[in-house]
C-alpha positions as CSV (number, residue, x, y, z in Angstrom):
1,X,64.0,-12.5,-7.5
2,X,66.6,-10.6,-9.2
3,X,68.7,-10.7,-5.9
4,X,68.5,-14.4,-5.9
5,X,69.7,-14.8,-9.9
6,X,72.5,-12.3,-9.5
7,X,73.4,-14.4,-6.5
8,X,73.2,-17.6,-8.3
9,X,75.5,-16.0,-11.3
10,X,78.3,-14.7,-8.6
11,X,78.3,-18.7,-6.9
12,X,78.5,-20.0,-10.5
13,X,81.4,-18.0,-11.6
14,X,83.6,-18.9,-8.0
15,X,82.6,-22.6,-8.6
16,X,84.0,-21.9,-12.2
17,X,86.7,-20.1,-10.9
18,X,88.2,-22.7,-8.6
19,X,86.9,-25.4,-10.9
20,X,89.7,-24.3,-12.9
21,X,92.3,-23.7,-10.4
22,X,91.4,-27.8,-9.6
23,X,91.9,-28.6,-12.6
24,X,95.7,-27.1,-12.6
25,X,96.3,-27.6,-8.4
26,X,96.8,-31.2,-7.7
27,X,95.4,-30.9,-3.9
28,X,91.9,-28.6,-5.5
29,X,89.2,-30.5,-5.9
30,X,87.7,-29.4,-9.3
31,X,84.8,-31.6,-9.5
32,X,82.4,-30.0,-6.8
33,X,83.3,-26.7,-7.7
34,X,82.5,-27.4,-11.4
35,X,79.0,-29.2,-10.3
36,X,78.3,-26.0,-7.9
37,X,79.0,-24.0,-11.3
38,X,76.6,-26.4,-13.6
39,X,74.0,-26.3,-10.6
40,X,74.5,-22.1,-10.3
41,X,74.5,-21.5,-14.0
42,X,70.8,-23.9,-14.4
43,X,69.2,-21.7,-12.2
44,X,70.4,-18.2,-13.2
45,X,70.6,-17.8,-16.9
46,X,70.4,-19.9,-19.7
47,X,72.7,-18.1,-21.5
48,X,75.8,-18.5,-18.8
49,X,74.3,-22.5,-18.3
50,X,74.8,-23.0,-22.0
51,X,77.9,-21.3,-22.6
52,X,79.4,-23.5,-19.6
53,X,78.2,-26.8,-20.9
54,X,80.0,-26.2,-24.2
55,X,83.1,-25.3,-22.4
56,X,86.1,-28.0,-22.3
57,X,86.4,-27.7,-18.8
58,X,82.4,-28.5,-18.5
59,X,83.0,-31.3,-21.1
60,X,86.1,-33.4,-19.8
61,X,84.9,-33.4,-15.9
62,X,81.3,-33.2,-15.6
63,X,79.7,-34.0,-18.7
64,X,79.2,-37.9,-18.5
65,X,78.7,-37.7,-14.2
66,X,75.3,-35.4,-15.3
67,X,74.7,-37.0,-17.9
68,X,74.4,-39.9,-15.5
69,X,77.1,-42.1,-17.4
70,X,79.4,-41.7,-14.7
71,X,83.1,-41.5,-14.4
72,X,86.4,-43.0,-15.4
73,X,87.9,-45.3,-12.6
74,X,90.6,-42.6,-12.8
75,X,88.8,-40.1,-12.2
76,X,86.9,-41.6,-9.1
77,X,90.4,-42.6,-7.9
78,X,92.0,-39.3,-8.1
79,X,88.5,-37.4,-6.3
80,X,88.9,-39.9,-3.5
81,X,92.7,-39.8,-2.9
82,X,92.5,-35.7,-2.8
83,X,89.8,-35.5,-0.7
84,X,91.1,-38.2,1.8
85,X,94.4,-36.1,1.7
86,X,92.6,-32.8,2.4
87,X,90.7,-34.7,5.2
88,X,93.9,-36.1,6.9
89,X,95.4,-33.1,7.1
90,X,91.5,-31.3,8.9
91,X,92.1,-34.9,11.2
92,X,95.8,-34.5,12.1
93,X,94.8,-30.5,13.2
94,X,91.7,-31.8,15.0
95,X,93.7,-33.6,17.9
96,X,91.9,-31.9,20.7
97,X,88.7,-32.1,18.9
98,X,88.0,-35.6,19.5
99,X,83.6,-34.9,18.1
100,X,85.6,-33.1,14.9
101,X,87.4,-35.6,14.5
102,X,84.5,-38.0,14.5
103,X,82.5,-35.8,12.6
104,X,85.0,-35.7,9.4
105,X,85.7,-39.2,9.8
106,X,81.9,-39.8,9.3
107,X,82.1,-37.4,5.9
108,X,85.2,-39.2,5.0
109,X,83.6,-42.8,5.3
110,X,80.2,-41.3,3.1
111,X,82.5,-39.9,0.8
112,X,84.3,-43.2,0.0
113,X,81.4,-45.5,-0.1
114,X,79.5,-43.2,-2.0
115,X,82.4,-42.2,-4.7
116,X,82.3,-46.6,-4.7
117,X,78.7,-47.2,-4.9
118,X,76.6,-44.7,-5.7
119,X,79.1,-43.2,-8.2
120,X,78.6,-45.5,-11.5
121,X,81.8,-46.6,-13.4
122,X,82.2,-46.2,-17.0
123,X,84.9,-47.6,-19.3
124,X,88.1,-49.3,-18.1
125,X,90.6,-47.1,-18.1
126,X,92.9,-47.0,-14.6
């Protein structure tokens, strides 16, 4: 059991880790990173899960998407440009890999819809 917390504490502290490099790094995701931190930290300690929910970092890119508010358009907009850009560049290297190809096109096409629909707006800012 204490395997699995201690294991759980390492994951949280990478997701925090490149959290904040995604944050700086225009083509870094920070948003999954930052959700694999929140999810890490919930499991493994309540101290390291509180002290990352009162962190800026926690505050200004996750809070109001756990909180189930969800995000800015911005926000959305700037998750699904990097991520289509990251998943050109895995489709242009892919060109003998015609099932990879497919494949990631299939994530890329979830991604979008679900950044679209399943992702709720909030506020108006662009």
């Amino acid at each position: 059991m204490k395997f699995k917390k201690f294991l759980y504490v390492i994951l949280g502290c990478f997701g925090v880790a490149m959290g904040a490099l995604g944050v700086v790094l225009p083509l870094l995701p920070a948003f999954p990173f930052l959700l694999l931190a929140a999810f890490c930290f919930a499991r493994s300690s309540n101290k390291l899960h509180s002290w990352f929910t009162g962190t800026k970092l926690y505050k200004n890119n996750l809070e109001s998407y756990v909180n189930g508010r969800g995000m800015t358009r911005k926000t959305k907009i700037k998750i699904m440009v990097m991520v289509t850009a990251l998943m050109s560049i895995g489709f242009i290297m892919m060109d003998q890999v015609p099932i990879g190809r497919f494949v990631l096109a299939g994530v890329w096409m979830f991604h979008i819809l679900y950044f679209i629909f399943g992702v709720k707006t909030k506020g108006k800012q662009c």
